[in-house]
MISESE-995225 format. One line per 2 residues: their letters; for each residue x, y, z of C-alpha. Coordinates in steps of 0.5 Angstrom, whole numbers. Layout:
<recs>
a = X:Y:Z | ...
</recs>
This chain:
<recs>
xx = -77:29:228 | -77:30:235
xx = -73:25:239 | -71:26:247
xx = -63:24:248 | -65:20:253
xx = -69:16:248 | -66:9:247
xx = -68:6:240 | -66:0:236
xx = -61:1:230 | -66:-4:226
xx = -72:0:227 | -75:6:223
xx = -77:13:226 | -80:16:221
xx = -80:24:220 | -84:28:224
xx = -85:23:230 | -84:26:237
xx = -81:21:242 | -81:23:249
xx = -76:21:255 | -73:16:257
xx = -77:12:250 | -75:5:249
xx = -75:3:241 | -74:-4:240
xx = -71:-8:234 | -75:-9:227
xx = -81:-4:230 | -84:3:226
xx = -85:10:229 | -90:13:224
xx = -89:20:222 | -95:22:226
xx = -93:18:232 | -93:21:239
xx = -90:18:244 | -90:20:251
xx = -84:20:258 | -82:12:258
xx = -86:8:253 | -83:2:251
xx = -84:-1:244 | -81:-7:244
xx = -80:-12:237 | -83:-12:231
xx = -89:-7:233 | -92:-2:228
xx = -95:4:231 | -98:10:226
xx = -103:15:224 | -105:20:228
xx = -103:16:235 | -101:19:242
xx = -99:14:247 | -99:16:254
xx = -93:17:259 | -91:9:261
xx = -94:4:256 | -92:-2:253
xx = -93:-4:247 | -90:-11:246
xx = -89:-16:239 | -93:-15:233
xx = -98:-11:236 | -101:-6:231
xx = -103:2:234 | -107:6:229
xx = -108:4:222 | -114:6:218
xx = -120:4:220 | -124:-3:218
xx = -129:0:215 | -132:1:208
xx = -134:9:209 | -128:11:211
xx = -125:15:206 | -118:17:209
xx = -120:23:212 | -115:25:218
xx = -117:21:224 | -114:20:231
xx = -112:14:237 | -111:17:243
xx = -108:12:249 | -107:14:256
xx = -102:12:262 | -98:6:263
xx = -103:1:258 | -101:-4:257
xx = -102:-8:250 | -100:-14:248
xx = -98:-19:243 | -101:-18:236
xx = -106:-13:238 | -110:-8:234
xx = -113:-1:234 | -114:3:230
xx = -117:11:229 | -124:13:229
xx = -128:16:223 | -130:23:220
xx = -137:20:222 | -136:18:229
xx = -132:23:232 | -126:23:229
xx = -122:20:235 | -122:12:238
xx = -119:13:246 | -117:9:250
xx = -116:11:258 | -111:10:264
xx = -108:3:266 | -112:-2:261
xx = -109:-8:260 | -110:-10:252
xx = -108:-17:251 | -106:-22:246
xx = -110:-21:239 | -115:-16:242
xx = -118:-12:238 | -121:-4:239
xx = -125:-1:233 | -126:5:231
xx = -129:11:234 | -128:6:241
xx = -129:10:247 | -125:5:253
xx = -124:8:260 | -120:7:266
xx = -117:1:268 | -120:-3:262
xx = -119:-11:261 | -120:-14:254
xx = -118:-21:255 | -114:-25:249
xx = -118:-24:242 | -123:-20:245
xx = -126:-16:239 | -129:-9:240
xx = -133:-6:235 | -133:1:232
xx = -137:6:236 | -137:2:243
xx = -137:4:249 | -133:1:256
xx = -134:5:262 | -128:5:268
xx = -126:-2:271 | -130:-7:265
xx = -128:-13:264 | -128:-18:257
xx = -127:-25:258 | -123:-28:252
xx = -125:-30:245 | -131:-25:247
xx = -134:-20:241 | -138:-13:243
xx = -143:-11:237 | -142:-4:235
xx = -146:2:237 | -146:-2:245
xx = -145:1:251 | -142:-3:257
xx = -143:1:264 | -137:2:269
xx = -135:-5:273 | -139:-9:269
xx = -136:-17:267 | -137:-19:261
xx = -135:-28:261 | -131:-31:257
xx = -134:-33:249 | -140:-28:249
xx = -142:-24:244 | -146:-18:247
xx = -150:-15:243 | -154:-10:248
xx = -152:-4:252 | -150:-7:260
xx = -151:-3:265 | -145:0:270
xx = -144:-8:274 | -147:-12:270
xx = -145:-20:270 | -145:-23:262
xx = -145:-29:259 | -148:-34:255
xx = -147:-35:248 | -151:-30:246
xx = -149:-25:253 | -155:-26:258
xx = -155:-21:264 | -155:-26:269
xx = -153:-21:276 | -148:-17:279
xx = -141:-17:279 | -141:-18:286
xx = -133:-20:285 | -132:-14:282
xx = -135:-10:287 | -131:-13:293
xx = -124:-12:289 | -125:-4:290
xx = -128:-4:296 | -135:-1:295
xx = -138:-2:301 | -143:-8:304
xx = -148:-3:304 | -148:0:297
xx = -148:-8:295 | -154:-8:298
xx = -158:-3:294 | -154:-6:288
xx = -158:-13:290 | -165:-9:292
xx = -164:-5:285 | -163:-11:281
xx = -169:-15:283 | -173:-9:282
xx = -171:-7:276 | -172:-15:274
xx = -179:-16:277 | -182:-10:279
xx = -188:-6:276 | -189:-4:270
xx = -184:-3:263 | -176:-3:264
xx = -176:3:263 | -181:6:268
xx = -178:1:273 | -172:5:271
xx = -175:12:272 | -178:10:279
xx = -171:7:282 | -168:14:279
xx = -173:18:284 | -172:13:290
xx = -165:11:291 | -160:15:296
xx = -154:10:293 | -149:13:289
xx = -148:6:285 | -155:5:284
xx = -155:12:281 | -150:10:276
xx = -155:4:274 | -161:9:273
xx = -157:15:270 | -154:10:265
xx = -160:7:263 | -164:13:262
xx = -159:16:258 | -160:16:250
xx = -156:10:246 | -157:6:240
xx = -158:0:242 | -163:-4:247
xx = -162:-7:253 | -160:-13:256
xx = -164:-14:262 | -165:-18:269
x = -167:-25:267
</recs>
């Protein structure tokens, strides 16, 4: 066990051997460090949260009451087999959420970027890949093998089936369940998650300019009623565009994944 004097922690809480807590820690009353636990400069830990497995928590995140970070997997073929969460700087996850390790058959390690805000009751499966700046809005639920690009947003009570993709600055609305990848800036929503437009909001709140929104709207609309398959309108808005966004479109479609698309209404 390896705790940093300046760490300050709880009589009542338990620091299992083998832990490593970083600077400046904060440890709360009734919480859990596990044995392969790492936490990083200034992370708080605050009442009755239960970090374990092979976890490493990012310098500055919060982890608030009852959340649990880094149990076993909810999958069936997971046979205990050594397996990691890895979380980055100042995220934030709150009340009773989960998150849990990959496994064997996905990677081995469930990651979780910069700056995300994981709020009550979320769920992150195993094998997640969730970027910068990620929103899960409460009792989000996100399945094994996702992927959520930088700046996503996921509306409350929402579910992402397993083996989705979500692309960068996408919005998923409050109770949908999306079952297909979104391309990068998507806007979701419906009980069954339709592909309804562009997050326009989104765009504006980072500052991207009017110009490259302009191409967004124009891509959208070819991809929706141009010629041809979806695809082969992908392909030949990937050979025209100049527009940076619109290439995160075309790239994210034209790269391989396992599930199909939604697309343009």
């Amino acid at each position: 066990m390896s705790i940093d004097a300046t760490a300050q922690i709880h009589p009542s809480a338990v620091v299992e051997d083998g832990a490593v807590i970083g600077p400046e820690c904060q440890i709360g009353p009734f919480s859990v460090i596990g044995p392969e636990v790492t936490l990083g400069r200034g992370v708080v830990v605050k009442s009755h949260a239960v970090l374990t497995g092979w976890t490493e928590i990012g310098d500055g995140c919060t982890i608030y009451p009852f959340a649990s970070v880094g149990e076993t997997p909810q999958d069936l073929k997971f046979k205990g087999e050594r397996t990691r969460l890895v979380i980055g700087q100042r995220t934030r996850i709150r009340e009773g959420a989960t998150l849990n390790t990959g496994t064997e058959g996905g990677g081995g390690i469930t990651r979780v970027g910069d700056d995300c805000l994981i709020m009550t009751g979320a769920h992150v499966g195993h094998d997640a890949q969730i970027g910068d700046r990620v929103i899960l809005v409460n009792n989000v639920a996100v399945a094994g093998h996702c992927v959520l690009g930088d700046d996503v947003i996921v509306g409350g009570l929402s579910g992402i089936h397993q083996w989705v993709r979500i692309g960068k600055g996408a919005i998923i609305g409050a109770v949908t369940m999306v079952t297909n990848d979104v391309m990068p800036h998507g806007l979701v929503q419906g009980p069954r998650g339709d592909l309804e437009g562009l997050n326009l909001v989104g765009l504006k709140r980072r500052g991207v300019e009017r110009s490259e929104i302009t191409a967004l709207r124009a891509a959208y609309q070819m991809l929706a009623q141009g010629d041809g398959t979806f695809m082969d309108r992908a392909r030949r808005l990937a050979d025209e565009t100049e527009s940076s966004h619109v290439r995160e479109i075309t790239d994210f479609i034209l790269a391989a994944s396992d599930r199909s698309f939604l697309t343009p209404k």
